[in-house]
VOGU-3710 file (C-alpha; in Angstrom, 3 decimals, decimal comma):
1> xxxxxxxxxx> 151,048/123,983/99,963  148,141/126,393/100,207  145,746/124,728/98,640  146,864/121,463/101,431  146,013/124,060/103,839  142,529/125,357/102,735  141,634/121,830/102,205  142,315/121,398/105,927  140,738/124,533/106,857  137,877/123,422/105,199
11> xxxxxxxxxx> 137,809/120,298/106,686  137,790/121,516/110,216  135,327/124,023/109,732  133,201/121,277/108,866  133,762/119,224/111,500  133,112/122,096/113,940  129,919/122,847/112,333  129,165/119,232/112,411  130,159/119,112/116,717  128,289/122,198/117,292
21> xxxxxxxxxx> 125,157/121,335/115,585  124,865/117,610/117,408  125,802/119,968/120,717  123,086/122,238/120,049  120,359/119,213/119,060  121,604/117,344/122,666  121,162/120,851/124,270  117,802/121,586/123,248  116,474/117,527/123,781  117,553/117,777/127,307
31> xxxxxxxxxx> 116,773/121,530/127,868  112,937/120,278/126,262  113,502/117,581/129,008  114,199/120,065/131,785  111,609/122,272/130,885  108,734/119,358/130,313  109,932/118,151/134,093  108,950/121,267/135,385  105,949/122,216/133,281  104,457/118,472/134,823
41> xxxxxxxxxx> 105,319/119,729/138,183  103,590/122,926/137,527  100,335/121,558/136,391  99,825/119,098/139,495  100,195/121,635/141,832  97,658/123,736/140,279  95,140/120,177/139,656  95,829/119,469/143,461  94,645/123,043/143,882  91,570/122,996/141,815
51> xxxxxxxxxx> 90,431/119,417/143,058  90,930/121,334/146,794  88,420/123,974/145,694  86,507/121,936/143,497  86,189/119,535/146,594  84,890/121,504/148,706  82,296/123,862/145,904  81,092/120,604/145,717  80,075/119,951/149,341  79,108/123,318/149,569
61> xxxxxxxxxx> 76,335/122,672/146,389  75,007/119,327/148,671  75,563/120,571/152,342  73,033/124,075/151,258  70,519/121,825/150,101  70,530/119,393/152,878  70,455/122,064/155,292  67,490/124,110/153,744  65,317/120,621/153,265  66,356/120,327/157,165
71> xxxxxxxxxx> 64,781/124,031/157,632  62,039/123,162/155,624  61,074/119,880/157,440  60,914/121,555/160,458  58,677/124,341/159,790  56,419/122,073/158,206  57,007/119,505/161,308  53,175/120,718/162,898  51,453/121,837/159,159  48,476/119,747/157,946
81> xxxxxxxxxx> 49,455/118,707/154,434  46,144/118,279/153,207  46,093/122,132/152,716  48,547/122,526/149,693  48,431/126,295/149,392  50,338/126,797/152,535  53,178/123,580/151,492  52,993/125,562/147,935  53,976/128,963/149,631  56,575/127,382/151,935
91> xxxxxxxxxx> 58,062/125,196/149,033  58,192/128,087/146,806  61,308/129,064/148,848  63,001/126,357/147,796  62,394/126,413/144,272  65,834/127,946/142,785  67,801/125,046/144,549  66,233/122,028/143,007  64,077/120,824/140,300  61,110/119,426/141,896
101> xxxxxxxxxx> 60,175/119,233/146,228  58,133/116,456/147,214  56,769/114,916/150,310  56,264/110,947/150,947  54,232/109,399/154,544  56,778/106,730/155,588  54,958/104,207/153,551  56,275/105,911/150,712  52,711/107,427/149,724  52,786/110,890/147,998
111> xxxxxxxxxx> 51,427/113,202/150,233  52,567/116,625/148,072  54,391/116,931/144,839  55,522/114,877/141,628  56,298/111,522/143,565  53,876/109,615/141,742  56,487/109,308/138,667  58,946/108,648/140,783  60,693/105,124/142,799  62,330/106,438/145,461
121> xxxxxxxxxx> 60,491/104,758/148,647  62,287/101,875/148,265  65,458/103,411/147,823  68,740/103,729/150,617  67,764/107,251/150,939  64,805/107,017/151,988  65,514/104,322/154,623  67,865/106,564/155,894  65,396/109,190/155,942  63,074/107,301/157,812
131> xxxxxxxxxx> 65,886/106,269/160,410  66,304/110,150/161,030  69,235/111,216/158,672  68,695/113,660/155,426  71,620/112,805/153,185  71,651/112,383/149,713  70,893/109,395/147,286  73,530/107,010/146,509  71,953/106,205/143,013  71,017/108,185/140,059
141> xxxxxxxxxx> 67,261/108,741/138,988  65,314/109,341/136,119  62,330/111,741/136,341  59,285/112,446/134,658  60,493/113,713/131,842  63,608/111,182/131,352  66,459/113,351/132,534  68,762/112,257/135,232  68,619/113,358/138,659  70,001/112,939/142,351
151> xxxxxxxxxx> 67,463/113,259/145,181  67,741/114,412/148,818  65,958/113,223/151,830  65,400/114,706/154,799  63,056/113,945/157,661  59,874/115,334/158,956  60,163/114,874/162,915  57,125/115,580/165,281  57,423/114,863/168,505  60,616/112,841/168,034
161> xxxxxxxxxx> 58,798/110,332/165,322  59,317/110,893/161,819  55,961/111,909/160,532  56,820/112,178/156,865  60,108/112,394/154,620  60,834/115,511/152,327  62,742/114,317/148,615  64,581/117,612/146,756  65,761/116,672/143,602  68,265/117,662/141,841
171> xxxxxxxxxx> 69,394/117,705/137,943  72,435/116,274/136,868  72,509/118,980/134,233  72,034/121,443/136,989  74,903/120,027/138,904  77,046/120,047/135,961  76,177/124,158/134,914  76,959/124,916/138,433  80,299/123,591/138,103  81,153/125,211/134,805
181> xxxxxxxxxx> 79,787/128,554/136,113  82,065/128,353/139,392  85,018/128,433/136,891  87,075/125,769/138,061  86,707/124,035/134,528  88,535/126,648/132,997  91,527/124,294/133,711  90,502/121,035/133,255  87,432/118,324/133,559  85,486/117,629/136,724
191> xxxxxxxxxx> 83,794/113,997/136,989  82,418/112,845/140,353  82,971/109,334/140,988  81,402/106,927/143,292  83,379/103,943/145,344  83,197/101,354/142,742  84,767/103,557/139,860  81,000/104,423/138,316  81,047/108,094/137,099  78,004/110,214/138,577
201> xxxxxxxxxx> 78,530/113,193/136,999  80,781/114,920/134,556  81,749/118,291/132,969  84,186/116,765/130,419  84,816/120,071/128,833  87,440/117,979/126,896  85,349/115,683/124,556  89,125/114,105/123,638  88,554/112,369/127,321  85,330/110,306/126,059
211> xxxxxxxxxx> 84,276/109,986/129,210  80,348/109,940/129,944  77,604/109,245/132,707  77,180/105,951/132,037  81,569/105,008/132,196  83,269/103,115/134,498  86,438/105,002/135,783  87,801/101,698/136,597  87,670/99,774/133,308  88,111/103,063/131,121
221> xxxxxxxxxx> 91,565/103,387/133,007  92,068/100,014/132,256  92,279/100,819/128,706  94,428/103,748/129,005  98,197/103,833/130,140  98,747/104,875/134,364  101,756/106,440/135,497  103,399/108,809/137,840  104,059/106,188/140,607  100,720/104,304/140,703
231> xxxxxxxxxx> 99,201/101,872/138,239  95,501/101,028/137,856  94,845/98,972/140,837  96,631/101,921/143,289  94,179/104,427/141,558  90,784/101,769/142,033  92,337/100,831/145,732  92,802/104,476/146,582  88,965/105,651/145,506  87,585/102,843/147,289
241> xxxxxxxxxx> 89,140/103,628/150,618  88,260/107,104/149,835  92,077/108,352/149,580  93,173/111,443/147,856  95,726/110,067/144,754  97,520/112,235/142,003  98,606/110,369/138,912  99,035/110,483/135,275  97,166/108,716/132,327  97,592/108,539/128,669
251> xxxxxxxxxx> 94,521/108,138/126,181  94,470/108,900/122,436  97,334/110,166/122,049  96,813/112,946/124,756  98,725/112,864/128,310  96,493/113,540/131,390  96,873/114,368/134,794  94,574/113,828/137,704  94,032/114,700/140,948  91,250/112,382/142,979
261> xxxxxxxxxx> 90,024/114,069/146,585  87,348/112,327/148,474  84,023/114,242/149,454  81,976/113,839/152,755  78,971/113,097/150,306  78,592/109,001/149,908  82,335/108,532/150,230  81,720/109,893/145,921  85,318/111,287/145,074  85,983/114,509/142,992
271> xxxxxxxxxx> 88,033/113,743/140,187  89,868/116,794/138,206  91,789/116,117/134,666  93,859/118,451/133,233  95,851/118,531/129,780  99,584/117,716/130,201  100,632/120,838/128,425  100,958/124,187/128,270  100,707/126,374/125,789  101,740/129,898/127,486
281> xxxxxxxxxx> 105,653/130,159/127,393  104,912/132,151/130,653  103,726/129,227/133,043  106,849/127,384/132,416  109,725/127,546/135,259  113,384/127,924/134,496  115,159/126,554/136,732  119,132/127,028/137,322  119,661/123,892/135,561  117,568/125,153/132,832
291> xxxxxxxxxx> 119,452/128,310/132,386  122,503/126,681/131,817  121,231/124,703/129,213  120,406/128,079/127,615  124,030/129,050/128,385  125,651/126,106/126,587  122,480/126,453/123,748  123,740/130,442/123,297  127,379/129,094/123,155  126,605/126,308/120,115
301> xxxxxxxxxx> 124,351/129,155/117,989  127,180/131,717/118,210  130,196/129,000/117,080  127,353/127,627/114,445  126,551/131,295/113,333  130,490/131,990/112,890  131,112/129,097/110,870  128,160/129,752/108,655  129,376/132,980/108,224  133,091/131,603/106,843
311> xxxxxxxxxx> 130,882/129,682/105,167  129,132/132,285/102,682  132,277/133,793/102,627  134,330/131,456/101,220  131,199/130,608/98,968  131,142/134,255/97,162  134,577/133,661/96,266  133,260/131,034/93,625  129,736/132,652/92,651  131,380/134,969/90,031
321> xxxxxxxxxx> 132,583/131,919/88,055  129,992/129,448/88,726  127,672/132,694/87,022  129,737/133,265/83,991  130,175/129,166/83,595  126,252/129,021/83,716  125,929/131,770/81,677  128,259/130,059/78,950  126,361/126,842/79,247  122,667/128,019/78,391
331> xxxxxxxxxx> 123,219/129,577/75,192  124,010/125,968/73,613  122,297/123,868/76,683  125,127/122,268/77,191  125,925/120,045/80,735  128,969/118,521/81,708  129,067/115,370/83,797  130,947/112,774/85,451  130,645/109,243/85,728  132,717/106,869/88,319
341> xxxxxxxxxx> 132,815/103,250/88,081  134,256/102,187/91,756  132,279/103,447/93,414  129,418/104,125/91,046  128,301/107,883/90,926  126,663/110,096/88,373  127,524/113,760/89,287  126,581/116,906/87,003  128,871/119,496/87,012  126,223/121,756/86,156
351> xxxxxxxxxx> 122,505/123,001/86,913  120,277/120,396/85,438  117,952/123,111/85,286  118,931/124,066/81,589  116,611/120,756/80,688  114,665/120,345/83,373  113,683/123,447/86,127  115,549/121,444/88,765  119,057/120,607/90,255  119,961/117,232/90,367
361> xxxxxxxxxx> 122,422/115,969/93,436  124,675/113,487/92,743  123,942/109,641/92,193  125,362/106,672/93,940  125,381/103,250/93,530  122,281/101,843/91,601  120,537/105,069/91,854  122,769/106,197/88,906  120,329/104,409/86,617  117,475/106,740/87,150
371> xxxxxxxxxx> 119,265/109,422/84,850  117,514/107,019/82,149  114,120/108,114/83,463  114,640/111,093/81,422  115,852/109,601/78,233  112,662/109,151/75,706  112,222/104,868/75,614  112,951/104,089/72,260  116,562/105,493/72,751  117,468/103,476/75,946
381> xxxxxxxxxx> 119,616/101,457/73,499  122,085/104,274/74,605  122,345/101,678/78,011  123,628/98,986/75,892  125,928/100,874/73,566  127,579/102,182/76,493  128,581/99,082/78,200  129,968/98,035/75,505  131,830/100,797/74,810  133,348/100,750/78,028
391> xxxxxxxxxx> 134,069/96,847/77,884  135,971/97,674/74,606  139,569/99,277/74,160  137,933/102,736/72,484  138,479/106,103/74,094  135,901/108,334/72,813  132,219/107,644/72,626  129,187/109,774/70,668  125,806/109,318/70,322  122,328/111,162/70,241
401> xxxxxxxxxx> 119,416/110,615/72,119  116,264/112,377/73,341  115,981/113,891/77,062  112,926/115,421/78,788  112,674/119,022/78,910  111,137/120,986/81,113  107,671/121,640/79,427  107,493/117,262/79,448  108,973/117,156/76,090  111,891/115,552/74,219
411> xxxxxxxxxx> 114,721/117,469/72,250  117,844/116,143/70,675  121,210/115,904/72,325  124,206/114,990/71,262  125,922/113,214/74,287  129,912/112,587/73,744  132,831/112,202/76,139  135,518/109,881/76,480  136,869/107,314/79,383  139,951/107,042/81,765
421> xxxxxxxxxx> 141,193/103,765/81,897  143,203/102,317/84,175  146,403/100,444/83,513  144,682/97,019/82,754  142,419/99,275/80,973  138,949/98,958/82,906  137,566/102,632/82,736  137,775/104,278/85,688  135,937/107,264/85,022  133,657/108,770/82,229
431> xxxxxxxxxx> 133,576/112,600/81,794  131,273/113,751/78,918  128,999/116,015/77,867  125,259/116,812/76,539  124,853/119,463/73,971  122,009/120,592/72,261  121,068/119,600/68,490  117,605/119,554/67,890  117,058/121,764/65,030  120,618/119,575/63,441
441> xxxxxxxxxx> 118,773/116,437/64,482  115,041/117,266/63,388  116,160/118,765/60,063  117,982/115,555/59,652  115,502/113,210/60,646  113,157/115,594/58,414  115,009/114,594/55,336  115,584/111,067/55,950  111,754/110,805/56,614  110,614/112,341/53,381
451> xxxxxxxxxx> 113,062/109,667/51,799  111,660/106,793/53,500  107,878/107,974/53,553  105,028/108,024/50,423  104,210/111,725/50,030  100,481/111,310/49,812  99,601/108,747/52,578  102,239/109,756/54,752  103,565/105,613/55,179  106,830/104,199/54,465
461> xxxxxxxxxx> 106,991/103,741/50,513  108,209/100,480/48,960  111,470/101,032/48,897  111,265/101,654/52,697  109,252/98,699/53,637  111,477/96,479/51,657  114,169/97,203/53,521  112,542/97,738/57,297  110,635/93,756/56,449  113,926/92,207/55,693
471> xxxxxxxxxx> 115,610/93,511/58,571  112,589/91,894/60,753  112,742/88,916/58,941  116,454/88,595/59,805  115,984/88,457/63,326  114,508/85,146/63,144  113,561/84,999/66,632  111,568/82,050/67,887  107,688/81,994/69,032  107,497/85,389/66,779
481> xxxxxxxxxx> 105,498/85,525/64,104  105,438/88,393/61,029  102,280/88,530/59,350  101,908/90,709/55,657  98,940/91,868/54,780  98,424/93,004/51,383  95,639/95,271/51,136  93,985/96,162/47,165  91,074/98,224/47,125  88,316/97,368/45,256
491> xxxxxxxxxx> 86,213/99,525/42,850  89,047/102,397/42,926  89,458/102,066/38,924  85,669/103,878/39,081  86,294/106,767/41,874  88,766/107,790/39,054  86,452/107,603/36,163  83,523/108,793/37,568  85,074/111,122/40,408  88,145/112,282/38,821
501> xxxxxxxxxx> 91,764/111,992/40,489  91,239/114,273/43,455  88,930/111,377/44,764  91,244/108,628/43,831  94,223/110,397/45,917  91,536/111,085/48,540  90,782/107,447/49,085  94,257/106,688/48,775  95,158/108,803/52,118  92,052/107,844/53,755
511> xxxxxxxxxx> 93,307/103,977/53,295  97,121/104,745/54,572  95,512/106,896/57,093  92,863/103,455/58,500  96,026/101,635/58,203  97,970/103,647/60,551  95,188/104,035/63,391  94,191/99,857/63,365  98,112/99,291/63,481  99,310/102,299/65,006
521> xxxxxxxxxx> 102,923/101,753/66,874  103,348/98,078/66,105  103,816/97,584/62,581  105,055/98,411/59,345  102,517/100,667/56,939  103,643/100,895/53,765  102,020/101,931/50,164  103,347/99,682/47,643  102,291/101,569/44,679  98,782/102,586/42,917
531> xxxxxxxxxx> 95,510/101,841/45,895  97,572/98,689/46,963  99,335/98,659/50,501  101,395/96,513/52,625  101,501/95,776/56,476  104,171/93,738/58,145  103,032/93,042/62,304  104,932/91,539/64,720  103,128/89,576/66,920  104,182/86,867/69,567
541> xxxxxxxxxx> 101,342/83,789/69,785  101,158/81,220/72,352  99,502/78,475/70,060  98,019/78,596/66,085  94,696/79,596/67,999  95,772/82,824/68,588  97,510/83,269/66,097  94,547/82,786/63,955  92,435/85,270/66,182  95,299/88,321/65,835
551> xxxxxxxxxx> 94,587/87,874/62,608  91,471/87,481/62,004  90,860/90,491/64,119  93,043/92,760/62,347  91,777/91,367/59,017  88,128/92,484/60,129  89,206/95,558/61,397  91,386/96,610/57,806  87,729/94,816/56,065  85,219/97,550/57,699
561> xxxxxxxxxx> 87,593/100,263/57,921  88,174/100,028/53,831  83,953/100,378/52,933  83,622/103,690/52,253  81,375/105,760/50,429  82,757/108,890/48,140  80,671/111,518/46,158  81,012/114,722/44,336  77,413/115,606/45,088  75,983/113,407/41,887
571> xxxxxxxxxx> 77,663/110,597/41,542  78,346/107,934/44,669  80,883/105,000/44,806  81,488/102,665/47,115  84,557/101,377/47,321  85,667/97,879/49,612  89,029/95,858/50,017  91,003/92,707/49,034  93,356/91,356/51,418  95,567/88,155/51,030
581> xxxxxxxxxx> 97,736/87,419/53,947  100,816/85,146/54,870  102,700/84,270/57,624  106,654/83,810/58,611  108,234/81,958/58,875  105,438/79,653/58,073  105,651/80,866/54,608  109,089/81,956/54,305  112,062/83,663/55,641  112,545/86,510/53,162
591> xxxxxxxxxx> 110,551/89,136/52,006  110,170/88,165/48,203  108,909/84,704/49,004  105,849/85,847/51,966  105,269/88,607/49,016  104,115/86,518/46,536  102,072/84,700/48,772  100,122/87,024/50,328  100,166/88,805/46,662  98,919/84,767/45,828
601> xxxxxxxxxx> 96,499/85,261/48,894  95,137/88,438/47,885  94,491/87,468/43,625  92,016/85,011/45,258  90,516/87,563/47,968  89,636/89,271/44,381  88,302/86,384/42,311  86,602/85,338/44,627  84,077/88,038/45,357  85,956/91,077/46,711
611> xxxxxxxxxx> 85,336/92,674/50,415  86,764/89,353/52,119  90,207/87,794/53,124  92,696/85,312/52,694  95,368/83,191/53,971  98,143/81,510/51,631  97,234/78,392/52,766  93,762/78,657/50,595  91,603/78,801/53,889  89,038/81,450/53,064
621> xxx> 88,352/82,549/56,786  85,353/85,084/56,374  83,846/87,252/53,368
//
């Protein structure tokens, strides 16, 4: 009955932890809504407020120079403007406000200054000029020395006719500096904007805007995505008519929000962009909504913090076993598991990281397969010998196999365990275990290897090969083809005799050694006594074409790797090989008989001139 009751306990503790936590996420998404509400709020009131005192900084710039060129004009209303020292002196005044002072006879003829390398006589301004207005250009120029500028005309009035027409221009550059120096782009971009959407100027202290002199507000809005309660065409329709408009755009990635105010200068409109964000927790405003999101947030961290608490609690109670079972199961590396058929699941019921320096969670459905990513691939036979263990009526199961460690290598386990069964008697569930025995295993495989193997070369001796060949030939599979090699050296009768045995062993071990690299992992190698060998290779060929390429290429390759050269520092021989080949099944199904062919194969490899190859069939391919 108690443990009924801790299971319960359990149970709701979850499920509380579970309700608080979803609370808590809803809490904070809508308290992150609240907040992001506000901040928005925040930020156009303080863009309405800059564009305000951008606005009118702006005017300011324009309405000082127009009224000094108005100054100007009128001194000079009476001067004679042939004599350029006194125009020089009074122009001087006017020097820090723009970039060059010129004056034009209302033909548009320079009378004083740089108007030679400049177009404006034909310009709007200057008609205006010469109807008794100073204003400013409409259009952007380019001066002398390429950069862009905005001129301003006003008019030179004697006796109520305009006698001439003074130009002040002005850089864009300089227009821009004076701007950035008044501050206001602290928080955001300026960009002056004329009545059909073509930007004038810019500070665009945020290069993320990419927005220069030469964009159209109009299209480049296009492109991005409007809101706040106006779409593109309200935003073109409201600049035209020369209508303040706050909105909000969206481009690369980045939320904007603008604030356009129309100027008294060319119906141009002063555009300010600020960032949608800010960074400084301090600008945000809670408001009473927002603090009882914080409420309910407090409320959800305290029930989550007392659960979590239970939590470790309960958890300690099992840490003192959990230690002394892990402390059991590294000193013989040995892991317990579980395996469930319906549902499938593969769950360890310890710390995988006795193999490997990981945990592993537990596996469901086909996912419980990749536990054979970690056993090494020639012993995923273990796959099949399970299945059919569990298809059959036995209880216990053994086997060893080789797992990754943790260094990327593979030791021996011995995996055994047996299977519940149900009453039909499918298995139900599998509960086994992996133990260590790699030193058991290696010495075992150790002794079985020096049974099978030829103590000088290192390949399987006859014996060996006999028995590994027939096995192969027993398979009998079709479109596979086993081709034996039989390899005599030539000349070795004389590394003896003149060399002595030391030599002869030496070219013995150099031959099983060739062998072994030209065939490596997919063939037999054997030594079949004295300098002769044996090679048995699998190989599956389309056609009799390529089967006659394999092998001639491995013939070839067995041919050049066999002429060697051996000397005691007087004496030199050469030494070369005799092969004879044969082919099953072509030439039989069992050892003895493809034997005595390729032995058949090889006695003419030798009579006939040494150094070449053969195949039973008499066809002497290549010397």
């Amino acid at each position: 009955m108690k443990k009924n009751k801790m299971i319960n306990l359990k149970k709701i503790c979850y499920l509380l932890l579970i309700i608080s936590v979803l609370s808590g996420i809803f809490t904070v998404v809508c308290f992150g809504r609240e907040l992001r509400g506000n901040n928005v709020s925040n930020i156009k009131k303080v863009v309405n407020s800059n564009a305000c005192i951008g606005k009118a900084y702006f005017e300011e710039i324009f309405s000082e120079r127009i009224s000094n060129m108005e100054l100007l004009a009128k001194r000079i209303s009476e001067q004679d403007f042939s004599n350029r020292g006194e125009l020089a002196a009074v122009f001087e005044e006017l020097n820090g406000y723009f970039d060059d002072i010129s004056i034009l006879d209302i033909n548009g003829i320079r009378l004083y200054g740089n108007c030679l390398y400049k177009s404006v006589s034909n310009s709007e301004g200057f008609e205006k000029a010469l109807d008794k207005k100073a204003n400013v250009a409409d259009e952007i120029t380019i001066n002398y020395e390429g950069n862009d500028e905005i001129n301003i005309f006003a008019p030179v009035i004697y006796k109520n006719k305009v006698r001439a027409v003074i130009v002040g221009s002005m850089l864009l550059r300089d227009l821009k500096n004076k701007l950035i120096a008044s501050g206001i782009t602290k928080y955001g971009s300026v960009i002056i904007v004329s009545d059909s959407g073509d930007v004038l100027a810019d500070t665009n202290v945020s290069s993320k805007l990419e927005i220069s002199a030469d964009t159209n507000i109009f299209t480049y809005l296009n492109e991005c995505k409007v809101y706040g309660g106006i779409d593109n065409s309200g935003v073109r329709t409201s600049i035209r008519n020369a209508r303040e408009t706050d909105f909000l755009f969206r481009h690369n990635k980045y939320n904007y929000i603008v604030t356009t105010a129309p100027t008294r200068i060319n119906n141009w409109s002063f555009m300010f962009v600020s960032k949608g964000s800010r960074n400084n927790l301090s600008e945000f405003f809670i408001t009473s909504k927002s603090m009882n999101f914080i409420k309910i947030l407090l409320v959800n961290l305290i029930c989550i913090m007392t659960l979590l608490i239970f939590a470790v609690k309960s958890r300690e109670k099992l840490l003192d076993i959990e230690k002394i079972y892990d402390a059991v199961s590294k000193i013989d590396k040995t892991i317990i598991f579980q395996y469930y058929f319906n549902p499938k699941k593969f769950e360890l019921k310890d710390k995988f990281g006795i193999i490997l320096d990981k945990g592993t969670k537990p596996l469901m459905g086909e996912a419980i397969y990749d536990v054979y990513d970690y056993i090494h691939p020639d012993d995923l036979s273990i796959r099949s010998r399970l299945r059919k263990f569990f298809e059959s009526k036995e209880d216990f199961f053994t086997s060893e196999v080789r797992v990754l460690n943790r260094n990327g290598e593979y030791d021996w386990y011995r995996v055994s365990g047996f299977v519940k069964r149900g009453d039909n008697g499918s298995p139900k569930c599998f509960i086994g275990k992996l133990m260590d025995a790699s030193k058991q295993i290696t010495m075992e495989k150790n002794l079985v290897q020096r049974a099978e193997n030829d103590m000088l070369t290192g390949v399987l001796n006859k014996k060996t090969i006999e028995e590994k060949m027939g096995l192969l030939l027993n398979e009998n599979k079709s479109d596979r083809y086993y081709i034996f090699y039989m390899v005599d050296l030539d000349n070795f009768k004389n590394v003896n005799d003149t060399l002595g045995h030391i030599y002869g062993d030496k070219a013995i071990a150099d031959t099983g050694a060739e062998l072994s690299k030209i065939f490596k992992n997919d063939a037999l190698v054997g030594r079949l006594g004295g300098d002769e060998f044996a090679v048995c290779s699998v190989y599956d060929a389309f056609d009799d074409e390529s089967l006659k390429e394999y092998i001639i290429k491995k013939a070839e390759q067995v041919k050049k790797a066999n002429q060697r050269s051996y000397t005691d520092g007087v004496n030199v021989v050469n030494i070369t090989s005799s092969i004879g080949v044969s082919v099953a099944p072509k030439d039989g199904n069992d050892f003895e008989t493809i034997y005595k062919k390729a032995d058949s194969a090889l006695y003419h490899s030798k009579n006939t001139g040494k150094d070449r190859y053969t195949l039973y069939n008499g066809e002497l391919w290549k010397k």
